[in-house]
GUSE-266661 format. One record per atom (N, C-alpha, C, O, CB): residue number from 1; x, y, z negated. Coordinates in nm, 3 decimals. Glycine has a CB too. Layout:
<nodes>
[node NUM,[X,Y,Z]],
...
</nodes>
This chain:
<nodes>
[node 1,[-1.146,-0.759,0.579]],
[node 1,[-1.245,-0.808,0.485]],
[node 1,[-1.381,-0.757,0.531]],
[node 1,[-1.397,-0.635,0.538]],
[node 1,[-1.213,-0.763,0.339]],
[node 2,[-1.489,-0.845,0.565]],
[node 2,[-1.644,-0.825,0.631]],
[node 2,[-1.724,-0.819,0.454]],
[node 2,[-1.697,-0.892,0.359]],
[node 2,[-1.713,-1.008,0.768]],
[node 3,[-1.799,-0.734,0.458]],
[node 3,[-1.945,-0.790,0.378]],
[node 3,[-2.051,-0.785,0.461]],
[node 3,[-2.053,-0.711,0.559]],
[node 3,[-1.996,-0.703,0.250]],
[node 4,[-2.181,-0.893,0.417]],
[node 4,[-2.295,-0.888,0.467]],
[node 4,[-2.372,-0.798,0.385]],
[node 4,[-2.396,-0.821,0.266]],
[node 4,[-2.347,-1.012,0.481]],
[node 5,[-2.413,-0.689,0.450]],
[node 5,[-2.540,-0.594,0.311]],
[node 5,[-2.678,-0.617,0.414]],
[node 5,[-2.673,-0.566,0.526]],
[node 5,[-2.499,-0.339,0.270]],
[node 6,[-2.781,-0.683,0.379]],
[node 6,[-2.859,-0.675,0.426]],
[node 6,[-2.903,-0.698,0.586]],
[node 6,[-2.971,-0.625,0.658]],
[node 6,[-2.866,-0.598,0.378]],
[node 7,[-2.850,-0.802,0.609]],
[node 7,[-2.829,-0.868,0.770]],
[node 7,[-2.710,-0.799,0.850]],
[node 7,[-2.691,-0.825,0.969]],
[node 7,[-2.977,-0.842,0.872]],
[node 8,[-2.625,-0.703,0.776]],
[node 8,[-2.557,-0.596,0.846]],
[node 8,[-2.405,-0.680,0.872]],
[node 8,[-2.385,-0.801,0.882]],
[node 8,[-2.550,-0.438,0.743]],
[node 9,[-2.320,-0.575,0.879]],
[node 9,[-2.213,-0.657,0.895]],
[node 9,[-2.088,-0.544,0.878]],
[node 9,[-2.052,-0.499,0.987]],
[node 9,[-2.221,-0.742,1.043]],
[node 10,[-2.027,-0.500,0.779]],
[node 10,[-1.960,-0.362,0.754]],
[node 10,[-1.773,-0.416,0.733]],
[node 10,[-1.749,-0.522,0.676]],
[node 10,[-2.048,-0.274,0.581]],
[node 11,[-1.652,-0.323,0.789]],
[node 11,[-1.579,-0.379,0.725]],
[node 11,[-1.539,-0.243,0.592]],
[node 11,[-1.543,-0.121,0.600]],
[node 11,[-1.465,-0.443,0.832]],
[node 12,[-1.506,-0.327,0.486]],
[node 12,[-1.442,-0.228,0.371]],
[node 12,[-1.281,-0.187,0.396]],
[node 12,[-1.241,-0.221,0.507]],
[node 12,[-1.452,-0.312,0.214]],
[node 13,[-1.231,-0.154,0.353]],
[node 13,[-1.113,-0.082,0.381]],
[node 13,[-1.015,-0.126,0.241]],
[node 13,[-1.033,-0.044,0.151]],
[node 13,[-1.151,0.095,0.400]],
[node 14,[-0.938,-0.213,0.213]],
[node 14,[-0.906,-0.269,0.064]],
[node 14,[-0.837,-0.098,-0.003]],
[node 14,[-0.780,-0.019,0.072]],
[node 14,[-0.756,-0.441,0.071]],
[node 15,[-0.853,-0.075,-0.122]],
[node 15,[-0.833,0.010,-0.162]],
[node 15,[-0.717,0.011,-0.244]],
[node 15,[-0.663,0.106,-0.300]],
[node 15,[-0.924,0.040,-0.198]],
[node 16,[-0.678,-0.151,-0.241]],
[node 16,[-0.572,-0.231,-0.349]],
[node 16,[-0.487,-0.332,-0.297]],
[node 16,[-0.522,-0.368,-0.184]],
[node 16,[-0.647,-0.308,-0.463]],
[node 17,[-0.387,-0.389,-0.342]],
[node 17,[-0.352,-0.509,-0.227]],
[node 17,[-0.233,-0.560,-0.319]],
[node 17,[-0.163,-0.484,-0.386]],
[node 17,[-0.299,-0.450,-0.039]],
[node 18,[-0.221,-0.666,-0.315]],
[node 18,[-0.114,-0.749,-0.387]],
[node 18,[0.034,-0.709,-0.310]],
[node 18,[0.062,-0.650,-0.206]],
[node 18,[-0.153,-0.928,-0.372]],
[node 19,[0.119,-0.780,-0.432]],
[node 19,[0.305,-0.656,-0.382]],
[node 19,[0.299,-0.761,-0.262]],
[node 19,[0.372,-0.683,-0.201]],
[node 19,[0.533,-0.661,-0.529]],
[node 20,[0.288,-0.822,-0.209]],
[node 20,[0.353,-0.885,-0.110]],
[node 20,[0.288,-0.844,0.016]],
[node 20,[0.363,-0.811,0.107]],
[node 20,[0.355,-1.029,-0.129]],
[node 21,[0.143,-0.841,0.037]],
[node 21,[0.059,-0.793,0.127]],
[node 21,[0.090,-0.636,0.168]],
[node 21,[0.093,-0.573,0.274]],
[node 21,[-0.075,-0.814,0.071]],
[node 22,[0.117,-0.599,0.002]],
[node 22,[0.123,-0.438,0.063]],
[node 22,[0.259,-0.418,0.107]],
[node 22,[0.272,-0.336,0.198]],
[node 22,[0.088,-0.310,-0.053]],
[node 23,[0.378,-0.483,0.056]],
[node 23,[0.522,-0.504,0.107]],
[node 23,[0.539,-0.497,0.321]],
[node 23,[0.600,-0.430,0.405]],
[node 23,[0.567,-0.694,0.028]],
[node 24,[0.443,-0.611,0.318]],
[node 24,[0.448,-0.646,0.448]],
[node 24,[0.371,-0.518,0.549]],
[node 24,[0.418,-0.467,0.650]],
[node 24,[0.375,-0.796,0.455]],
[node 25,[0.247,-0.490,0.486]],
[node 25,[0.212,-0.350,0.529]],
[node 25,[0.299,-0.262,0.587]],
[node 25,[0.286,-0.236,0.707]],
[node 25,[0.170,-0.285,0.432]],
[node 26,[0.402,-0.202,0.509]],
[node 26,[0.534,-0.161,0.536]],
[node 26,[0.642,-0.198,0.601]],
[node 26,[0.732,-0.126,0.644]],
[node 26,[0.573,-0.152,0.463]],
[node 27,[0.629,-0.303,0.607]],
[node 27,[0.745,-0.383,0.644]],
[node 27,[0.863,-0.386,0.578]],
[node 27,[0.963,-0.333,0.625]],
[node 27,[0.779,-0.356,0.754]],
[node 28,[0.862,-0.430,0.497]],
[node 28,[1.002,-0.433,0.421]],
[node 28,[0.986,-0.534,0.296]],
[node 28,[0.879,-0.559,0.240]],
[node 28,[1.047,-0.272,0.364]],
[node 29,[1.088,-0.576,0.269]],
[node 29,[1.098,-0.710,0.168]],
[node 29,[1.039,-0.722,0.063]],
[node 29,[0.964,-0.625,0.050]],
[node 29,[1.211,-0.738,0.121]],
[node 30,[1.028,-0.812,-0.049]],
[node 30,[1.042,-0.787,-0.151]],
[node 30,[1.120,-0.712,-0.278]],
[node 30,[1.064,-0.639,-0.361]],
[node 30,[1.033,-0.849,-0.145]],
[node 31,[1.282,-0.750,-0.276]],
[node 31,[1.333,-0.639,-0.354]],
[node 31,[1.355,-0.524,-0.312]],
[node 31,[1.433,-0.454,-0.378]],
[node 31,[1.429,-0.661,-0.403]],
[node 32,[1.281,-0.457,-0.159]],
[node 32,[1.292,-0.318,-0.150]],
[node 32,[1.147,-0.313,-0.187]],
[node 32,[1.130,-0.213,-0.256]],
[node 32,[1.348,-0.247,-0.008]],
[node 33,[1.060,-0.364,-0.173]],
[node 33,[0.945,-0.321,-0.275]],
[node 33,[0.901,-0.279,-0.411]],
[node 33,[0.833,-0.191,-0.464]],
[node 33,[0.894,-0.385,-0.277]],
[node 34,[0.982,-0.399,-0.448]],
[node 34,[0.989,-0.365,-0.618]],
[node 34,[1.091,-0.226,-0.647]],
[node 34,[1.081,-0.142,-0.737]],
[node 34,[1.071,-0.522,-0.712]],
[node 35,[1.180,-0.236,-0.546]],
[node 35,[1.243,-0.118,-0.560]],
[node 35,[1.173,-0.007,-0.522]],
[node 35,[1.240,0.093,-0.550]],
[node 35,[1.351,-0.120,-0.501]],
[node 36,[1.097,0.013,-0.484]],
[node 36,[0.983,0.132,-0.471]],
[node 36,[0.919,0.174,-0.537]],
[node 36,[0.910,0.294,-0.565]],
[node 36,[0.903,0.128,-0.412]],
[node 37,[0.831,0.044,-0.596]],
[node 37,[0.802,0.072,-0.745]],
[node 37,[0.884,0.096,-0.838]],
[node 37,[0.813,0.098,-0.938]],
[node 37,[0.748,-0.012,-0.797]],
[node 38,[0.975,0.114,-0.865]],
[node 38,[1.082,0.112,-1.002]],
[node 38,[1.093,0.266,-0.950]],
[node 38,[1.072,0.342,-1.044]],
[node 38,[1.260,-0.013,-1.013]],
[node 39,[1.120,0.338,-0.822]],
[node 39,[1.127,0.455,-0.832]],
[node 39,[1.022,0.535,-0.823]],
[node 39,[1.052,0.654,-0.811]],
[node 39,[1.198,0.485,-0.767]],
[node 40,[0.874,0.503,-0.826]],
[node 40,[0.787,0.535,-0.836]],
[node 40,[0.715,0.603,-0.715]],
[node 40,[0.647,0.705,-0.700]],
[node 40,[0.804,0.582,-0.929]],
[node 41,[0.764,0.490,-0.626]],
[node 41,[0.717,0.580,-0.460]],
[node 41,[0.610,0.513,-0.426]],
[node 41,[0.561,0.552,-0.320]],
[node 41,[0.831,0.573,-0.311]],
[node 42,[0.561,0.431,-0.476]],
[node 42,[0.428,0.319,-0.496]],
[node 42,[0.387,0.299,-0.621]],
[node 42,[0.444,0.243,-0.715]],
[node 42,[0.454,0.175,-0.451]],
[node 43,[0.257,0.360,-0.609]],
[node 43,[0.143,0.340,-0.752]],
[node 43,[0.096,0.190,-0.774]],
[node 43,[0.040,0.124,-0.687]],
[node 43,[-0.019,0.435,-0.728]],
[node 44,[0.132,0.138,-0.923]],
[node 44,[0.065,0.025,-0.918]],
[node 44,[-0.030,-0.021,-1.052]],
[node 44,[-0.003,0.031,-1.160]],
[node 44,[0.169,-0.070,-0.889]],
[node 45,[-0.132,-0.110,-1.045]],
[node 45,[-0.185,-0.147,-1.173]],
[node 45,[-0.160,-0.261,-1.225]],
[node 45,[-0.064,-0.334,-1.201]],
[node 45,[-0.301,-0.141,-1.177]],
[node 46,[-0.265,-0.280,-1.313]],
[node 46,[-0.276,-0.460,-1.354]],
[node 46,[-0.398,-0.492,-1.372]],
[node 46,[-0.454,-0.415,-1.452]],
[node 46,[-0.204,-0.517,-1.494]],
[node 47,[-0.480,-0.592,-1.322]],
[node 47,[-0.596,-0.693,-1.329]],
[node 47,[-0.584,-0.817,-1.363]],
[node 47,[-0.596,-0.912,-1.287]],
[node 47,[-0.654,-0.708,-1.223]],
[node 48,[-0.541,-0.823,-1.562]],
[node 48,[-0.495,-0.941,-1.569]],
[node 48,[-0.320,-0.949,-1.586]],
[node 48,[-0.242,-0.876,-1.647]],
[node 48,[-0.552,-1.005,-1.446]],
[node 49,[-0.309,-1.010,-1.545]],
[node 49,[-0.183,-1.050,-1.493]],
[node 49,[-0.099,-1.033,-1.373]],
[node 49,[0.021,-1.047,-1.349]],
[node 49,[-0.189,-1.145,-1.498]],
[node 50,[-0.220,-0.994,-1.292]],
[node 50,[-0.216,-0.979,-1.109]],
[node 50,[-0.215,-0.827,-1.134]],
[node 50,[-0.303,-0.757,-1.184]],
[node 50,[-0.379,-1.052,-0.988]],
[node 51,[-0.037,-0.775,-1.067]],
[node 51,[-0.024,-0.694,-1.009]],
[node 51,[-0.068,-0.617,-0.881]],
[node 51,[-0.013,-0.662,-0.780]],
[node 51,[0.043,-0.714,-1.019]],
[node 52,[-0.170,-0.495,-0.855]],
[node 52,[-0.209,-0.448,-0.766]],
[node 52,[-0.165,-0.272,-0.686]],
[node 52,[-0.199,-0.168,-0.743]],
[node 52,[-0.323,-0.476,-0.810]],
[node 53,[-0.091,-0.273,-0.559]],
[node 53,[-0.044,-0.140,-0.538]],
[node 53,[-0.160,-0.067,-0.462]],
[node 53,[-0.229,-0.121,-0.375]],
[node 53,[0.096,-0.138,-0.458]],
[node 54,[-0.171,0.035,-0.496]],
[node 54,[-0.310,0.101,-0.451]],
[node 54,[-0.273,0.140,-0.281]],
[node 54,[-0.169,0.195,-0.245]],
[node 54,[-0.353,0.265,-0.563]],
[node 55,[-0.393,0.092,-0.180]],
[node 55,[-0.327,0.193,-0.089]],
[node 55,[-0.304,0.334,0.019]],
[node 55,[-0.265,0.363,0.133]],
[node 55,[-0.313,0.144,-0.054]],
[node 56,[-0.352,0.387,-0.090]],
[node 56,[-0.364,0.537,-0.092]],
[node 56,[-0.186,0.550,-0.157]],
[node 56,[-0.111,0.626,-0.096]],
[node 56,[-0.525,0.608,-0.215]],
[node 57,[-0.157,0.511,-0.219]],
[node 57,[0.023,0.503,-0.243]],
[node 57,[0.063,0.505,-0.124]],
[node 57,[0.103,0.595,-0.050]],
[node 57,[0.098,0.366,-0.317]],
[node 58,[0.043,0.359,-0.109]],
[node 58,[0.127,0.314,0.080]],
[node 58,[0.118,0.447,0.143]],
[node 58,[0.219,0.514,0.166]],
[node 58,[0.016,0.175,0.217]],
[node 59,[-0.011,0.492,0.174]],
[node 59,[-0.026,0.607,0.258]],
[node 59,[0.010,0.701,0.256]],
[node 59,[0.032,0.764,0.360]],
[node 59,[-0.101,0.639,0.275]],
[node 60,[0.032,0.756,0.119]],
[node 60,[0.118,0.861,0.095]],
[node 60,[0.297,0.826,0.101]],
[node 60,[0.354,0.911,0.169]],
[node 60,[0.068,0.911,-0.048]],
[node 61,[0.367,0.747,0.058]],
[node 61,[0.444,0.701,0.078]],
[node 61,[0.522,0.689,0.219]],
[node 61,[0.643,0.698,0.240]],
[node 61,[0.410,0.628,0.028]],
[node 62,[0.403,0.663,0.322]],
[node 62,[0.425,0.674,0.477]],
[node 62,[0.461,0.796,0.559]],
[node 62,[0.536,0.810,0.656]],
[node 62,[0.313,0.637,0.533]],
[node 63,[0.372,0.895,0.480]],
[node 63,[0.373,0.978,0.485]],
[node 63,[0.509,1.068,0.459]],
[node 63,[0.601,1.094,0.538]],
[node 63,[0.285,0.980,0.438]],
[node 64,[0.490,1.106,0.319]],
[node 64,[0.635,1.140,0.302]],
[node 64,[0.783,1.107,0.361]],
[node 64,[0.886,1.174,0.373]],
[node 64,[0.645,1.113,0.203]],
[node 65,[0.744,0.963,0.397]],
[node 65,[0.858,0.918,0.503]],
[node 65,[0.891,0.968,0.625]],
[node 65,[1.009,0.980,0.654]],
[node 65,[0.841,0.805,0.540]],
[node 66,[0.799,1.001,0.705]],
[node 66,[0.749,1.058,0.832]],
[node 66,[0.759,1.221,0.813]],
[node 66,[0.832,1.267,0.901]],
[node 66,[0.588,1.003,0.864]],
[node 67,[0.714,1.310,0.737]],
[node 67,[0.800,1.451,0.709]],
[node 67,[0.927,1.460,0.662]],
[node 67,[0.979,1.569,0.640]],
[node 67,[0.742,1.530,0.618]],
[node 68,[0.971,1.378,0.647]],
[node 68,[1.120,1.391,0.581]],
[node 68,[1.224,1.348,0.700]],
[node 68,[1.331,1.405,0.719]],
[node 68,[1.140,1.278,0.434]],
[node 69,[1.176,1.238,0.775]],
[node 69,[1.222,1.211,0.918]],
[node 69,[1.218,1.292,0.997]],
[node 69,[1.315,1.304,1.073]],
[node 69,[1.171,1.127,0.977]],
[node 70,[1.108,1.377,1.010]],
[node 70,[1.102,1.509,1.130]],
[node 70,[1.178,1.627,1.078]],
[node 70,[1.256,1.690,1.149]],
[node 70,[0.935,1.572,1.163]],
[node 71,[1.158,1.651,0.971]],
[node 71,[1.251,1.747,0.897]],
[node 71,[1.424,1.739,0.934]],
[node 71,[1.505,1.822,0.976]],
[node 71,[1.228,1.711,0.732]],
[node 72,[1.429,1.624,0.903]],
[node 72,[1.607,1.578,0.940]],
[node 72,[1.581,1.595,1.094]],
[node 72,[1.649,1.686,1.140]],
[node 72,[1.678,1.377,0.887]],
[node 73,[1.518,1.546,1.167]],
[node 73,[1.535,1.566,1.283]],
[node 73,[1.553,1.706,1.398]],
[node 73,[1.595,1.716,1.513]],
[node 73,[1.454,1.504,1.297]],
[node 74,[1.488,1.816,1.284]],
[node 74,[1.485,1.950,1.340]],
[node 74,[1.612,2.004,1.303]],
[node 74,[1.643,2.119,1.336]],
[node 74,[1.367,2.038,1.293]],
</nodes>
């Protein structure tokens, strides 16, 4: 995502992202998504009606995945 501020040309970093976008982020389906959310390993809101997962979740989420993998691995 580009904005123009003043002849410039910046990109923003989405801070939010719909379940399917942020699903794919991850790589993984839909009902293992929702299943993420139901266990609360992804933060989510509402705007409306439109469900949004923050992704500072994802990131942490990645995270935790990735110490828990090296952990088993040692």
């Amino acid at each position: 995502m580009e904005a123009a501020i003043m002849g410039t040309t910046s990109t923003i970093e989405p801070i939010a992202l719909p379940p399917k976008m942020a699903f794919a982020a991850i790589g993984v389906g839909v009902t293992k998504g929702y299943e993420l959310i139901a266990a609360g390993e992804l933060e989510t809101f509402k705007i409306g009606r439109a469900t949004r997962i923050t992704t500072s979740s994802i990131k942490a989420l990645v995270a935790r995945r990735l110490e828990a993998q090296s952990k088993d691995a040692a």
